[in-house]
BALOBA-1460 file (C-alpha; in Angstrom, 3 decimals):
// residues 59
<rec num="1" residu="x" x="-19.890" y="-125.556" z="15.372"/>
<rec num="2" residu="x" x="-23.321" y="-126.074" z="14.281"/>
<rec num="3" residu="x" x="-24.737" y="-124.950" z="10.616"/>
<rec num="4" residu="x" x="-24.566" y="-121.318" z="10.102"/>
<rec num="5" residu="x" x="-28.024" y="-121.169" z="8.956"/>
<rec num="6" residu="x" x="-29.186" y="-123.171" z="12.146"/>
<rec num="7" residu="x" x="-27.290" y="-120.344" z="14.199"/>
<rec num="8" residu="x" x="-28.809" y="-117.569" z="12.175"/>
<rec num="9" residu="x" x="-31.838" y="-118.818" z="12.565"/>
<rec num="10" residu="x" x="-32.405" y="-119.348" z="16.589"/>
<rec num="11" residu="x" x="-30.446" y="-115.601" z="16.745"/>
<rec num="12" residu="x" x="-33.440" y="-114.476" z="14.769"/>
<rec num="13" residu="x" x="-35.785" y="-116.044" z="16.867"/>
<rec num="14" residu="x" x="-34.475" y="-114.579" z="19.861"/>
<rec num="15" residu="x" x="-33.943" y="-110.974" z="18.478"/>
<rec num="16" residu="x" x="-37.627" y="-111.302" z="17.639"/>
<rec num="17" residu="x" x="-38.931" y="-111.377" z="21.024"/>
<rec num="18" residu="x" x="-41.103" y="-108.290" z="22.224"/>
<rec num="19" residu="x" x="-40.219" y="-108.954" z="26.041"/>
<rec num="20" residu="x" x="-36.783" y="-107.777" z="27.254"/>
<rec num="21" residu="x" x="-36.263" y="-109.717" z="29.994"/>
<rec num="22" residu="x" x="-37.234" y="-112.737" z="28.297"/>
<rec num="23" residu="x" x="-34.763" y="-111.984" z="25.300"/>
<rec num="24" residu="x" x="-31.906" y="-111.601" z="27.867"/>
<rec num="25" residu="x" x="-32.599" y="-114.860" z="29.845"/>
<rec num="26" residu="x" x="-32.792" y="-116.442" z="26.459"/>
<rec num="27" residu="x" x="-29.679" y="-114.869" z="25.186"/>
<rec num="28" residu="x" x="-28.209" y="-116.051" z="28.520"/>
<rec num="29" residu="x" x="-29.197" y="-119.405" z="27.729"/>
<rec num="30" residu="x" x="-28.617" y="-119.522" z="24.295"/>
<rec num="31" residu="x" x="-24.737" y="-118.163" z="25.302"/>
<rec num="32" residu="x" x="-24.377" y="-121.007" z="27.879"/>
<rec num="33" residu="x" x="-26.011" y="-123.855" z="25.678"/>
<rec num="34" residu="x" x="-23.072" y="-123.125" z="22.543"/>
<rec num="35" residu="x" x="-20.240" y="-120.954" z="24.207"/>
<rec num="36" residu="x" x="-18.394" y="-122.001" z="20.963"/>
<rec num="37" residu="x" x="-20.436" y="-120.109" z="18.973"/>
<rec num="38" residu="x" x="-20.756" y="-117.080" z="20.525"/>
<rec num="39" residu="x" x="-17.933" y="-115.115" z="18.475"/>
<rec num="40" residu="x" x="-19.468" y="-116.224" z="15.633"/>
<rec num="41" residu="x" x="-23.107" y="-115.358" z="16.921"/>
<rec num="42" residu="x" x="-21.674" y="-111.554" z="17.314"/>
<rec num="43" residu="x" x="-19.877" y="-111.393" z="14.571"/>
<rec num="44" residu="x" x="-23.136" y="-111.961" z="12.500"/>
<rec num="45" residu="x" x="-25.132" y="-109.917" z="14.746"/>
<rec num="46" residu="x" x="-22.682" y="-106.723" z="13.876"/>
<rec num="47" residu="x" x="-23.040" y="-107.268" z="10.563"/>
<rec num="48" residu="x" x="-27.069" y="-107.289" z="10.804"/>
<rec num="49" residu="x" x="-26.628" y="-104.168" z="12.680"/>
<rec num="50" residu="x" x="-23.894" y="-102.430" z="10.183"/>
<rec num="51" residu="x" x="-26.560" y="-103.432" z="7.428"/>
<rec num="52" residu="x" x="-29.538" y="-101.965" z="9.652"/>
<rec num="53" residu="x" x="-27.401" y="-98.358" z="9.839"/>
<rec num="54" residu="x" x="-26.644" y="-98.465" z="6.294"/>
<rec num="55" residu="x" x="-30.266" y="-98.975" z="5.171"/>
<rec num="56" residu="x" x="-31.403" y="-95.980" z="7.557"/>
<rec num="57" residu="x" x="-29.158" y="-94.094" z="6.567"/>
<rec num="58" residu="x" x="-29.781" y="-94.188" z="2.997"/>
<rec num="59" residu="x" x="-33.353" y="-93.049" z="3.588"/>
């Protein structure tokens, strides 16, 4: 597996995208390119998501 930070960051990237479609073909891609690292890649996207709820719902 690649650098964590290196994994974080194309994620990022990719979550960053205004165009749907574009963001799932990339996904897609990104899933095919490093199959290895997709439980990882989920595991950090919960947590961004956990932290997302948590800061909403604090407001």
């Amino acid at each position: 597996m690649r650098d964590a930070e290196i994994i974080e960051s194309e994620l990022m990237e990719i979550s960053g995208m205004a165009d749907e479609g574009v963001k799932l073909e990339r996904i897609i891609a990104w899933c095919a390119s490093h199959p290895d690292e997709v439980p990882f890649a989920l595991h950090q996207m919960m947590g961004w998501r956990a932290k997302h709820v948590a800061q909403s719902g604090h407001s």
